[in-house]
C-alpha positions in Angstrom: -13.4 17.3 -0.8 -9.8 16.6 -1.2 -8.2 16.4 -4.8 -5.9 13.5 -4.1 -3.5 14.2 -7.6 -3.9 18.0 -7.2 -2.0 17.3 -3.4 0.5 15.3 -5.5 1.4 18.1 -7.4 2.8 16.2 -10.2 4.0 18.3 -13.2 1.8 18.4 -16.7 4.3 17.2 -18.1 4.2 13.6 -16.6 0.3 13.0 -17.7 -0.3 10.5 -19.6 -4.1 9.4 -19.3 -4.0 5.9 -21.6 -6.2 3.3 -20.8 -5.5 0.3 -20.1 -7.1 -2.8 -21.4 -7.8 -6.0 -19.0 -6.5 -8.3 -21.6 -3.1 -6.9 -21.5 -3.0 -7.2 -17.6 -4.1 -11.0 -18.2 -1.1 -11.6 -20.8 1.6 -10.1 -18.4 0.8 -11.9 -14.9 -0.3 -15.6 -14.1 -3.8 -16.1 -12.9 -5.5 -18.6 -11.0 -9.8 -18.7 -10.8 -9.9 -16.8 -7.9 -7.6 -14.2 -9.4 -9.7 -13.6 -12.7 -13.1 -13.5 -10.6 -11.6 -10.5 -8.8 -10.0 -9.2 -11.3 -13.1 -9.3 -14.2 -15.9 -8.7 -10.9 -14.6 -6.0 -9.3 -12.6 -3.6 -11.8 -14.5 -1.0 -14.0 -11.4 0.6 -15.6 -7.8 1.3 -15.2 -5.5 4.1 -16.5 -2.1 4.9 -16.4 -2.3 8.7 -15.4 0.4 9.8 -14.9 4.5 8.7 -16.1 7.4 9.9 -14.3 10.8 9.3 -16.0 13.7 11.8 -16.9 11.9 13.2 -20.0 9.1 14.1 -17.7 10.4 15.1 -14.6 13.6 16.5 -12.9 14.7 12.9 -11.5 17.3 10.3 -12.7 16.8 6.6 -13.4 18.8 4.3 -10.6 20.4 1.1 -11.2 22.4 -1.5 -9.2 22.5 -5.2 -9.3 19.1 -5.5 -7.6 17.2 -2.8 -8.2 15.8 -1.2 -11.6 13.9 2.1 -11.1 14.1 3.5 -14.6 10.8 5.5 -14.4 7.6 5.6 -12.1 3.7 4.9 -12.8 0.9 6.1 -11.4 -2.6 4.0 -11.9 -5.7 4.8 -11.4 -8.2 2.2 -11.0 -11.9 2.8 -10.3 -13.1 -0.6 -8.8 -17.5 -1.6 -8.6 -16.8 -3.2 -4.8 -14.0 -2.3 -2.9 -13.4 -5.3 -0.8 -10.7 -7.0 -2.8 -9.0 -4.4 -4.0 -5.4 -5.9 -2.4 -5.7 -9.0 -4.5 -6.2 -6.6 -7.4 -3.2 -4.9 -6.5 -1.1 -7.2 -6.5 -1.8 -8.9 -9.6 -1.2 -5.5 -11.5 2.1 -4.7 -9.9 3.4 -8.0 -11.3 1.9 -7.0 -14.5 4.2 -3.6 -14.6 8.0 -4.1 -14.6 8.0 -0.3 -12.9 7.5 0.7 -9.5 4.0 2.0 -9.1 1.6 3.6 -7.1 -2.1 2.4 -7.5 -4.8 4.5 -6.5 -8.0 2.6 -6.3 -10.8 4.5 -6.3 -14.3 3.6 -5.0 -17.4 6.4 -4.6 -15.7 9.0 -3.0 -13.1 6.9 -1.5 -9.2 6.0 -2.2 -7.3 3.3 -1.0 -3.5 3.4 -2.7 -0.6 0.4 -3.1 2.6 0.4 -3.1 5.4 -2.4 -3.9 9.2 -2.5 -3.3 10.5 -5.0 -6.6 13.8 -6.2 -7.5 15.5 -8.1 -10.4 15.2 -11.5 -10.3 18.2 -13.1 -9.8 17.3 -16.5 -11.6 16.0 -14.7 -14.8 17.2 -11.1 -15.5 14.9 -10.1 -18.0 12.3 -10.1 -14.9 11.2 -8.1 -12.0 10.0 -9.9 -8.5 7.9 -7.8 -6.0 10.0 -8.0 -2.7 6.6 -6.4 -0.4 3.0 -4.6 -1.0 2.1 -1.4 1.4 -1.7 -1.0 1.2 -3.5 2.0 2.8 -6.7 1.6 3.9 -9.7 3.1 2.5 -10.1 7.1 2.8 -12.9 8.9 2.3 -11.8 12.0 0.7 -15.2 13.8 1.5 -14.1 13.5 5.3 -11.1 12.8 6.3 -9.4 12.0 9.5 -6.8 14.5 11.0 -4.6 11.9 10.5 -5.6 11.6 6.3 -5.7 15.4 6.0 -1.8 15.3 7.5 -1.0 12.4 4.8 -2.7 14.3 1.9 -0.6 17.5 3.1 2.3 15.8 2.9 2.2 14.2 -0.8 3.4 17.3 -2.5 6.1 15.2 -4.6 7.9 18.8 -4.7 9.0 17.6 -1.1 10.4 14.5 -2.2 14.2 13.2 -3.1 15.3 14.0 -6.4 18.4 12.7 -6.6 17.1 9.7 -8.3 14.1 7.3 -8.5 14.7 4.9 -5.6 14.7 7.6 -3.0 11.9 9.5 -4.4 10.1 6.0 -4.4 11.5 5.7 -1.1 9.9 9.3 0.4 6.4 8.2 -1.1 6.5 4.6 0.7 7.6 6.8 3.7 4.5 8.3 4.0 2.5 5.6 3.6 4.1 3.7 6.4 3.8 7.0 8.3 0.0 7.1 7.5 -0.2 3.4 8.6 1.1 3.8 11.8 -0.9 7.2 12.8 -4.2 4.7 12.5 -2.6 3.2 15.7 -0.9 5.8 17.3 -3.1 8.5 16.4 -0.4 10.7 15.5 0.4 11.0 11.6 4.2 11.8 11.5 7.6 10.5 9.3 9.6 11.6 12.7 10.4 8.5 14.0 13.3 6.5 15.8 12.8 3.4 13.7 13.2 3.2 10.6 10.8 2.6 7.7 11.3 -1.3 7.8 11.2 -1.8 11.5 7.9 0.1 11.3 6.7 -2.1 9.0 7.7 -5.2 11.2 5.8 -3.6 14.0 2.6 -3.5 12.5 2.9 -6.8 11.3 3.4 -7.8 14.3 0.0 -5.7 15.7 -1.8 -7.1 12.5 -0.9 -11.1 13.6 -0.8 -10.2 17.5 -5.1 -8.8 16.7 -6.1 -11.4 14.4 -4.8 -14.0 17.4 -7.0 -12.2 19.8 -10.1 -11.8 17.2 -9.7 -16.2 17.3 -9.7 -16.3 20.8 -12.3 -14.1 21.3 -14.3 -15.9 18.8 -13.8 -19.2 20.7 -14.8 -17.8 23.9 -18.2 -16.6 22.9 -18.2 -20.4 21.9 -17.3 -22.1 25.1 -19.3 -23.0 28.5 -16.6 -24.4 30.1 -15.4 -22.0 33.0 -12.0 -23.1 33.3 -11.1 -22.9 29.5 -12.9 -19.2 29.8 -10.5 -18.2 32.2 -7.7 -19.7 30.0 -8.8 -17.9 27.2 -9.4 -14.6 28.9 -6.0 -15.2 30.4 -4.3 -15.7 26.4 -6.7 -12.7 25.4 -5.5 -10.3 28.3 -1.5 -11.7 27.8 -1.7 -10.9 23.7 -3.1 -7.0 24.4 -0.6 -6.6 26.3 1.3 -7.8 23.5 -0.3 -5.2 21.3 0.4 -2.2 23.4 4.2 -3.0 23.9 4.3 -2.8 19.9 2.1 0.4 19.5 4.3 2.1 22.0 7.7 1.4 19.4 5.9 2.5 16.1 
C-alpha cells in the first residue's frame, strides 16, 4: 500500500497533528443548508498535520500586492461517504487564510484539493480563492501506473525553495499533471503548455463530455428518426471535439 505523507517526505519538524473542531470551520466561512448537511453528514474528523512556514522548513514567505503565501497547511480529513468531498473542500479553504493541501481520506482511498487564493482587493484583511484543483479518488492499495508516477513524484525535496508560491506552484504542477495522465494515459510535468492552459483544456474536455452525456441521454429518449440522426450527428461532432483537446494536454 502506498504511504501517501511518507512519499511527501515532509520534515519532523513541520508536524503538527491538532485537531480541528467543526465549530471553528463554521465560524470562519458562510454556510448555506446544503453546505452544513455536507459538511456535519459526511466528515468524521479533520486535522491539521502538518505546518510548513520558515521556522519549520528551509522556504521563505512571498508577498506582493496579490498574493500572501506566508506559510503552508496540510489537512487531513477522513470523510464517512466520499461523494461530496469537493463541496467540503471548498468550504474549508475559505475557512484557512493559507494555501492548503487537503487530503481527504476515505477507506483506503485519497482524493487531495488544492486552491490558488489571493487578497482581496475590496477588503485587505481577507483572502479570496481565485480556483480549486481536485484529484480524483485513488486507491492507495492499487494504484494506476499513472498514481504510482504521481506518488513518486511528491517528494517535496524536489520542489522550489526559493519561496512559498513556487513551492505551492510545483505541488499544483503535479496535480494538473496527474489530471491530465487520466486522459492521456501518460503521467508527466513535460509539457508544451503551461500549467494554466492545461487546466483550460480539461475544462474544456469536462463541459465538451458532460454535453455529449445530455445528448446521449436524449437519444435513448427519442423515437423520432430524424432527430436521432441529428443527435448522433451533435454526438459524433462534440467527440471529435474531445479528441482535438486531449491531443493539446
Amino acid at each position: 500500500m502506498i504511504d501517501f505523507y511518507a512519499a511527501l517526505n515532509i520534515p519532523d519538524a513541520c508536524y503538527l497533528g491538532k485537531r480541528i473542531f467543526k465549530k471553528l470551520v463554521y465560524d470562519h466561512t458562510k454556510l448555506n443548508a446544503t453546505d452544513k448537511k455536507a459538511f456535519a453528514d459526511d466528515v468524521d474528523g479533520i486535522e491539521w498535520k502538518y505546518t510548513l512556514k520558515p521556522s519549520t522548513i528551509n522556504i521563505p514567505r512571498y508577498e506582493d500586492e496579490d498574493h500572501e503565501y506566508l506559510e503552508v497547511a496540510i489537512i487531513d480529513v477522513i470523510l464517512k461517504a466520499p461523494h461530496r468531498h469537493k463541496r467540503i473542500a471548498k468550504i474549508i479553504q475559505r475557512a484557512i487564510p493559507y494555501p492548503a493541501m487537503i487530503v481527504f481520506r476515505y477507506d483506503i482511498s485519497i482524493a487531495l484539493n488544492l486552491a490558488l487564493k489571493r487578497i482581496n482587493r475590496a477588503d485587505q484583511n481577507k483572502i479570496m480563492v481565485k480556483a480549486f484543483h481536485d484529484t480524483h479518488w485513488m486507491n492507495l492499495d492499487s494504484p494506476s501506473d499513472q498514481e504510482t508516477d504521481f506518488f513518486k513524484s511528491l517528494d517535496i525535496n524536489n520542489f522550489a525553495f526559493n519561496h512559498f508560491y513556487d513551492w505551492y506552484a510545483d505541488l499544483l504542477q503535479r496535480v494538473v499533471a496527474l489530471n491530465c495522465a487520466r486522459i492521456s494515459g501518460n503521467y508527466t510535468m513535460e509539457s508544451h503548455k503551461t500549467d494554466v492552459d492545461r487546466v483550460e483544456e480539461l475544462r474544456e474536455i469536462y463541459d465538451l463530455e458532460q454535453q455529449q452525456n445530455r445528448l446521449r441521454s436524449d437519444l435513448k429518449k427519442q423515437i423520432q428518426f430524424s432527430r436521432k440522426v441529428d443527435l448522433n450527428m451533435q454526438i459524433k461532432k462534440i467527440t471529435e471535439q474531445i479528441d482535438y483537446h486531449k491531443s493539446r494536454i
